[in-house]
C-alpha positions in Angstrom: -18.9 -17.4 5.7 -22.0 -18.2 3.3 -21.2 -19.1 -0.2 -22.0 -16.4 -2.9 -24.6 -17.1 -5.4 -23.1 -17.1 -8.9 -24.0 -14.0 -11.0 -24.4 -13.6 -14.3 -21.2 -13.5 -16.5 -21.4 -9.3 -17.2 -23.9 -7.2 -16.2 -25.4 -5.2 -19.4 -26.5 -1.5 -20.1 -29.7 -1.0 -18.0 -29.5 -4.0 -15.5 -30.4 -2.8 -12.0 -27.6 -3.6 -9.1 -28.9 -4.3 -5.4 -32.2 -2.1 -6.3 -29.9 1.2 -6.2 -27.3 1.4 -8.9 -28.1 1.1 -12.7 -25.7 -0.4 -15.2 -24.5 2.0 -17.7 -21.3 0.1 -19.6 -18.0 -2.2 -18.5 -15.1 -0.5 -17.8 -12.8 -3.3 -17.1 -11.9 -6.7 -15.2 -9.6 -8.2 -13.1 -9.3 -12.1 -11.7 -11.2 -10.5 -8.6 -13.5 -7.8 -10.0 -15.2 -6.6 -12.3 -15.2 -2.6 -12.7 -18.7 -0.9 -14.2 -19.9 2.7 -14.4 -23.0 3.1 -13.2 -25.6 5.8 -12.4 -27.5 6.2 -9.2 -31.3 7.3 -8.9 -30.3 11.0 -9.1 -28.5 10.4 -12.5 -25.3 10.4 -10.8 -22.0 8.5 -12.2 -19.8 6.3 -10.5 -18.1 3.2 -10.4 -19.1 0.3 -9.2 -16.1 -3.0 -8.2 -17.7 -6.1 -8.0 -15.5 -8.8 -6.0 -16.3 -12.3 -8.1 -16.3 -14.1 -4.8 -18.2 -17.1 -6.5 -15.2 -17.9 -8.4 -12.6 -17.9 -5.6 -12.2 -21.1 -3.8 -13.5 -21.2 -0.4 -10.8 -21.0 1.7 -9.2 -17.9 1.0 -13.0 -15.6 0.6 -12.7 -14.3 3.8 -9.1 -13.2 3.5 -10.5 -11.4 0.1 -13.6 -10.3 1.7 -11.3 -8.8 4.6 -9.4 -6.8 2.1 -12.0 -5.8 -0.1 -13.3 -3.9 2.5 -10.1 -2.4 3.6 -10.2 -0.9 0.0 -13.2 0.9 0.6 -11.9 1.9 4.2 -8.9 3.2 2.1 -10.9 5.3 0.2 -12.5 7.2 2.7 -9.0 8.9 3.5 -9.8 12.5 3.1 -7.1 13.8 0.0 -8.2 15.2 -3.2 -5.3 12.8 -4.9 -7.1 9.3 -4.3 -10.1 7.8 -5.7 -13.2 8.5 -3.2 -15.2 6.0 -1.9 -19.0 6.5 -1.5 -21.0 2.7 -0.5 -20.2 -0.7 0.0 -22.8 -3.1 -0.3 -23.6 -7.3 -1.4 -25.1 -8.7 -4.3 -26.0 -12.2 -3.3 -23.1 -12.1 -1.2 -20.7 -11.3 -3.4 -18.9 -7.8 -2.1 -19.3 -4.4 -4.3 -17.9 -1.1 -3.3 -19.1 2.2 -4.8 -16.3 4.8 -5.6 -15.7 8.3 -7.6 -16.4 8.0 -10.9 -13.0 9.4 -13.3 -14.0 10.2 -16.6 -10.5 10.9 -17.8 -9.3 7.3 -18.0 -5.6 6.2 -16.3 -2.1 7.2 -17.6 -1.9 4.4 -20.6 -4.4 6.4 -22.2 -3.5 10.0 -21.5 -0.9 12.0 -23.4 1.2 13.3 -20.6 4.0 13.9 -22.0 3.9 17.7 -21.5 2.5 17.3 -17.8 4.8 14.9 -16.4 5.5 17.3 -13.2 2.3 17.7 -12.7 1.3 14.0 -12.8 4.6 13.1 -10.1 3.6 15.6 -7.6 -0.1 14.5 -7.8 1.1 10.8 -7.5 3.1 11.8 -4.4 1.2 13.7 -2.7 -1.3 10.7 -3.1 1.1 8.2 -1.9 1.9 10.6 0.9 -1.8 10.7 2.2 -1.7 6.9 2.1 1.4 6.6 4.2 0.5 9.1 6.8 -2.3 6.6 7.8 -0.3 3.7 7.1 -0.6 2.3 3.7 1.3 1.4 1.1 -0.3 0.9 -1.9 2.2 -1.9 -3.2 0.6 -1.7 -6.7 1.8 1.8 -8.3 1.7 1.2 -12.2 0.0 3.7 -15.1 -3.3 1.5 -14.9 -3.9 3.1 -11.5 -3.4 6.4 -11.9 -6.7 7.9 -13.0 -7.6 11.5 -14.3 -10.9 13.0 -12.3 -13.9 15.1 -12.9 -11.7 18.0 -11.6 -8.6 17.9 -13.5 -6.5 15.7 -10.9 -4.3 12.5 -11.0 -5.8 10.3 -8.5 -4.4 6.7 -7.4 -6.7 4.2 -7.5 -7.2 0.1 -6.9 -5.2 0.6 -2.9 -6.6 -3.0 -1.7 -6.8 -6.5 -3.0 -4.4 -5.9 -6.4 -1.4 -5.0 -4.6 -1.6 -7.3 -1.7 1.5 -9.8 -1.8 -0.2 -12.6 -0.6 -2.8 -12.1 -3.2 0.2 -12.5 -6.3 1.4 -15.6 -5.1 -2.6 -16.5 -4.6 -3.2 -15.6 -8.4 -0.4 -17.3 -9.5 -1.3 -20.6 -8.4 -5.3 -20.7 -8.4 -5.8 -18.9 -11.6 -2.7 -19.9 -13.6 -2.2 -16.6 -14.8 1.2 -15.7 -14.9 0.7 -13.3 -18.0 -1.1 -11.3 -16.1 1.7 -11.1 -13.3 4.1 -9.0 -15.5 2.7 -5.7 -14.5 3.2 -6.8 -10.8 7.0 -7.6 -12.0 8.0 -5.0 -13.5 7.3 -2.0 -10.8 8.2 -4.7 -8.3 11.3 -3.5 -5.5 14.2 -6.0 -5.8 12.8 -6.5 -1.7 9.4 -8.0 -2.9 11.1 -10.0 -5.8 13.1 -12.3 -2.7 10.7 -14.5 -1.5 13.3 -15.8 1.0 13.4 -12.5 2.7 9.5 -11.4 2.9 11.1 -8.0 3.5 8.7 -6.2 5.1 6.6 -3.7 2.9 7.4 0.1 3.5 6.7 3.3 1.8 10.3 3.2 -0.2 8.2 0.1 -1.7 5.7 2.7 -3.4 9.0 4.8 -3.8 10.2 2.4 -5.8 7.4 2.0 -7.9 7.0 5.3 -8.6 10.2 5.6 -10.4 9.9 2.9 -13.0 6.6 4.3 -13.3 7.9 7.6 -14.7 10.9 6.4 -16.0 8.3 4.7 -18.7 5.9 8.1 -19.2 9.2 9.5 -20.1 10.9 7.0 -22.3 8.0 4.6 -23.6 9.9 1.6 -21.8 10.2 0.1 -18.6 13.8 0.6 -17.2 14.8 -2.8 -17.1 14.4 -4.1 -20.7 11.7 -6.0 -22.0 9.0 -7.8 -19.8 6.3 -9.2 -22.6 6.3 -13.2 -22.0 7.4 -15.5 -19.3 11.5 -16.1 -20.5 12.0 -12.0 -19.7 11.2 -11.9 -15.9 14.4 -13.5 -14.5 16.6 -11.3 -16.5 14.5 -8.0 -15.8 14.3 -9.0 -12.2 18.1 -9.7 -11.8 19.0 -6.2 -13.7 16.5 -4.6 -11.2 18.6 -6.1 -8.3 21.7 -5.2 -9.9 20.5 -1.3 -10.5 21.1 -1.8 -14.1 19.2 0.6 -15.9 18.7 2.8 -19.0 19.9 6.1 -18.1 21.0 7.3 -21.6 17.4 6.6 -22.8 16.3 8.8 -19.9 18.5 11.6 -21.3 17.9 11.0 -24.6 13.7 10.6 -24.2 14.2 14.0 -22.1 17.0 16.3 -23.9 18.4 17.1 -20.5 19.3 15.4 -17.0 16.1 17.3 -15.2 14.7 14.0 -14.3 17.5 12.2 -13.2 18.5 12.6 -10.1 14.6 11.8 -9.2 14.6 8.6 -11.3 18.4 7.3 -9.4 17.0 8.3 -6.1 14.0 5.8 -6.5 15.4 3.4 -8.4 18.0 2.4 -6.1 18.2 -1.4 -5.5 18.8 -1.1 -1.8 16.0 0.2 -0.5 17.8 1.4 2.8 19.9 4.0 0.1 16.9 4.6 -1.9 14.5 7.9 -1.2 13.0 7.3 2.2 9.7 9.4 2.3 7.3 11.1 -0.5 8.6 14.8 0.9 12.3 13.7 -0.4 11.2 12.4 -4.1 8.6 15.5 -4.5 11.8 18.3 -3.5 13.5 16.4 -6.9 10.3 17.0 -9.3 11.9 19.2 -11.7 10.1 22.9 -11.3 8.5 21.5 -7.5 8.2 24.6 -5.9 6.2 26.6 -8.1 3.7 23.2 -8.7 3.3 22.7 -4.9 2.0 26.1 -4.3 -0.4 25.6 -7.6 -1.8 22.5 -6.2 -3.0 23.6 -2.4 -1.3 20.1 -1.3 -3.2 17.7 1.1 -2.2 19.0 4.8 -0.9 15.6 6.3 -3.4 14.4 9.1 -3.2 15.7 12.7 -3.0 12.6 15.0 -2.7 15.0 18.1 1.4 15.8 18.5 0.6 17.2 21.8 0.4 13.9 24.0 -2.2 14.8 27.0 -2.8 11.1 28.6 -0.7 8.9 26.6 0.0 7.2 23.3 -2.1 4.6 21.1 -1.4 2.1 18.8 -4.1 1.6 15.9 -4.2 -0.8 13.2 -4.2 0.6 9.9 -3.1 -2.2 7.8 -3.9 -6.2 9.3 -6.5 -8.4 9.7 -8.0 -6.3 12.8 -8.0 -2.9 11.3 -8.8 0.1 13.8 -8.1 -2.0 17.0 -6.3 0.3 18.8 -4.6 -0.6 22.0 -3.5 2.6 24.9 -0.4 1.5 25.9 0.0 3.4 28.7 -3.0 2.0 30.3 -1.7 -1.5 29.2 1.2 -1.2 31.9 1.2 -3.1 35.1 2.6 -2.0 38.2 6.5 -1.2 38.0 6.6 -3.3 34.3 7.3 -0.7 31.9 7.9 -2.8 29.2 5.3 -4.5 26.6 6.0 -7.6 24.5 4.4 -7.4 20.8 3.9 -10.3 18.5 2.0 -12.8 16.8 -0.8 -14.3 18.5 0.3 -17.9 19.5 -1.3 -20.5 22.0 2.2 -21.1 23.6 4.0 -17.6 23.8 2.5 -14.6 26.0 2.4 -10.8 24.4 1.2 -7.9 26.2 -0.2 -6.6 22.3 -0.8 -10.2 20.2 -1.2 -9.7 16.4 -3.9 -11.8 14.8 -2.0 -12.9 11.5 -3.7 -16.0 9.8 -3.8 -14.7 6.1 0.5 -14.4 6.0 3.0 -15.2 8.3 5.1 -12.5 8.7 5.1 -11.6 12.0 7.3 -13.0 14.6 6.1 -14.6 17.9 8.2 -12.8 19.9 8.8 -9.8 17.3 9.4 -6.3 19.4 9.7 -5.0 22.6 8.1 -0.8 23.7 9.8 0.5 26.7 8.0 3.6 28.3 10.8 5.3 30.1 8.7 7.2 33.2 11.2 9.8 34.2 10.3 11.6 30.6 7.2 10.2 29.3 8.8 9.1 26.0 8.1 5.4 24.4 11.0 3.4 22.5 10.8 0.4 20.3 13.4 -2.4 20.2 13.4 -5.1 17.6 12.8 -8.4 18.9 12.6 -10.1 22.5 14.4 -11.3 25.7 14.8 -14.9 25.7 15.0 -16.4 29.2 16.8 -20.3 29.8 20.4 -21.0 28.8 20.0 -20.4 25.1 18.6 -17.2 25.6 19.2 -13.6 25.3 18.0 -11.1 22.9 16.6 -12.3 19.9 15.6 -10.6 17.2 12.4 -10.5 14.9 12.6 -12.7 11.2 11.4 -9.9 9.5 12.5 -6.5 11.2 10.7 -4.0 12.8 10.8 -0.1 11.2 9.3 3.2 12.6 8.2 4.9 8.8 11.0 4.0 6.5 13.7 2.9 9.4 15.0 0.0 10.4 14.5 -0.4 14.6 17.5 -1.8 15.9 17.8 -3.7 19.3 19.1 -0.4 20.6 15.7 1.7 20.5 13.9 4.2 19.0 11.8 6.7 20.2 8.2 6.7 18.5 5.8 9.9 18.6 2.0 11.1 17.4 2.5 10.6 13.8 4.7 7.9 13.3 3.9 4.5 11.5 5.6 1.3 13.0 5.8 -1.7 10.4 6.3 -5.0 11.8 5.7 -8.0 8.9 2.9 -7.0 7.1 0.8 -5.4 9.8 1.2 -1.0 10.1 0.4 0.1 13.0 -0.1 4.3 13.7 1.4 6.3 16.6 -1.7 8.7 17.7 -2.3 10.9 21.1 -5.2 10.1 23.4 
């Protein structure tokens, strides 16, 4: 791609952005971005993320650029609990998406302490939006929950911050390991093994979301201190071995309301640990009478009745919306496809284009279509042929939502998510 032209080091009060947008203060920066309200030619307020793109070394701008956009794609899911987004556009090259401006601020600077139910179920039923189409945010913390024009807590910053290749990216190009603490501390004990690369699933956000309200309640983060570098291994390590405050949570609170919420998201093993938004929201203390105040987000119709087949789409990868009908995709008696990374030596009826990570297996599932029913399964990893073959099994796993595949099938339906490394595909009817 062309190299950005430098800009100038902060845009001021009044400055004029790509002939539409005018400057009205700084709202805050990132090693990416830079974060501005601005008003348009109608006197209208927003915000405006600039991606620094001049700054970042060549190499890895189009990796940025790619997920800078799926932010803004991201934003466009229709739920009145995430930020909006309105325009993307360039400045001298350098990527800038428009989004809903929320004069309320984020949680660090509200006073929740008397709204707390209110806050979780509006978090949740964010998070839930996101997962129905495949996201996960990966980046949950106070800083990106933000208050709206209308009164409700709205998650915000779902693309380039809580990327996992983009940590590891910050770490060693900026030097910056201050500013990796927040990533630390509402970190799963999953995403803290870089030997595993565990593959990144909604009980991620789950996760999250618990040390998250654990600190609205208590002040503190659940695992101890996290302010310089000597504090990560030992908050890590107590995060892996589930060690956390749980008479400060009953102390903070005067009763046990929140526990069983806290526990159920906090659990190291993210296979025991709440599995979907539905289960954590049913533990929000009063969550009954708050769902029926807040009109919840209906979750998306991705046509349950099947009428010519089923459809993969990418929702989360380097080819988002390629969608692939796999029921078209079968060849004469074969009723088997092969899914997994693209490779020049190794064959797949569905190839994944993964060059940013490498989490993907070559040979990483297998969908059966069985014809006397209709139905489609999924089986974790591939047949090997030769005398060192067999089944063999994907590095990383394969889930449908929240659940491990095995290598003895699952059905998949309209609706369903299926995870394979980093890359989400969605179940849909065509």
């Amino acid at each position: 791609m062309d190299a950005p032209i430098p800009l100038r080091c902060c845009w001021q009060k009044g400055d004029i952005i790509d002939n539409k947008y005018t400057v009205e203060k700084k709202l805050g920066e990132g090693s990416f971005g830079k974060v501005y309200s601005v008003v348009d030619k109608e006197n209208k307020c927003y915000a405006l993320k600039l991606l620094k793109l001049w700054e970042v070394p060549g190499e890895i701008r189009g990796g940025l650029s790619a997920r800078f956009k799926m932010e803004f794609e991201t934003g466009r899911i229709e739920s009145k609990y995430l930020v909006h987004s309105v325009t993307y556009g360039q400045v001298s090259g350098n990527p800038y998406l428009v989004m809903e401006y929320c004069p309320g601020g984020d949680l660090t600077r509200l006073n929740t302490k008397h709204n707390l139910p209110k806050v979780a179920l509006h978090v949740l039923q964010g998070l839930k939006a996101l997962h129905s189409c495949g996201k996960v945010h990966r980046d949950l913390k106070p800083e990106n929950v933000l208050l709206n024009s209308k009164g409700n807590y709205v998650l915000t910053d779902f693309g380039i911050s809580g990327d996992r290749n983009k940590r590891m990216t910050e770490m060693n190009i900026f030097g910056k390991p201050k500013e990796m603490f927040g990533t630390y501390a509402y970190m799963p004990p999953e995403q803290l093994d870089r030997h595993k690369d565990a593959t990144v699933l909604p009980t991620t956000d789950i996760f999250s979301f618990g040390v998250m309200m654990y600190q609205l309640i208590t002040g503190q983060l659940p695992y101890g201190r996290l302010e310089v570098q000597a504090d990560v291994v030992p908050y890590t390590k107590k995060a892996k071995d589930g060690l956390w405050n749980r008479e400060l949570l009953k102390e903070k609170q005067g009763n046990t309301d929140w526990l069983p919420l806290i526990e159920g998201c906090l659990m190291s093993d993210f296979k025991k640990r709440l599995q979907t938004v539905d289960e954590v929201i049913e533990k929000i203390p009063g969550s009954t009478a708050l769902q029926q105040e807040s009109d919840a987000d209906t979750a998306p119709d991705f046509q349950t009745r099947v009428v010519n087949g089923l459809l993969l789409r990418i929702m989360q990868g380097e080819e988002y919306g390629k969608s692939y009908m796999l029921d078209n995709m079968l060849v004469g008696n074969c009723s088997m496809l092969n899914v997994g990374r693209k490779d020049d030596i190794i064959h797949n009826s569905i190839e994944v284009k993964e060059e940013l990570t490498s989490y993907v297996s070559r040979k990483h599932c297998t969908l059966e279509r069985d014809g006397m029913v209709g139905r489609w399964y999924i089986r974790d990893g591939q047949w090997e042929q030769g005398s060192t073959g067999g089944w063999r099994r994907s590095t990383n796993g394969t889930y449908v939502n929240s659940t491990e595949v095995t290598t003895e099938g699952m059905m998949f339906a309209p609706g369903d998510i299926i995870s394979i490394g980093d890359v989400k595909l969605r179940v849909e009817a065509y």
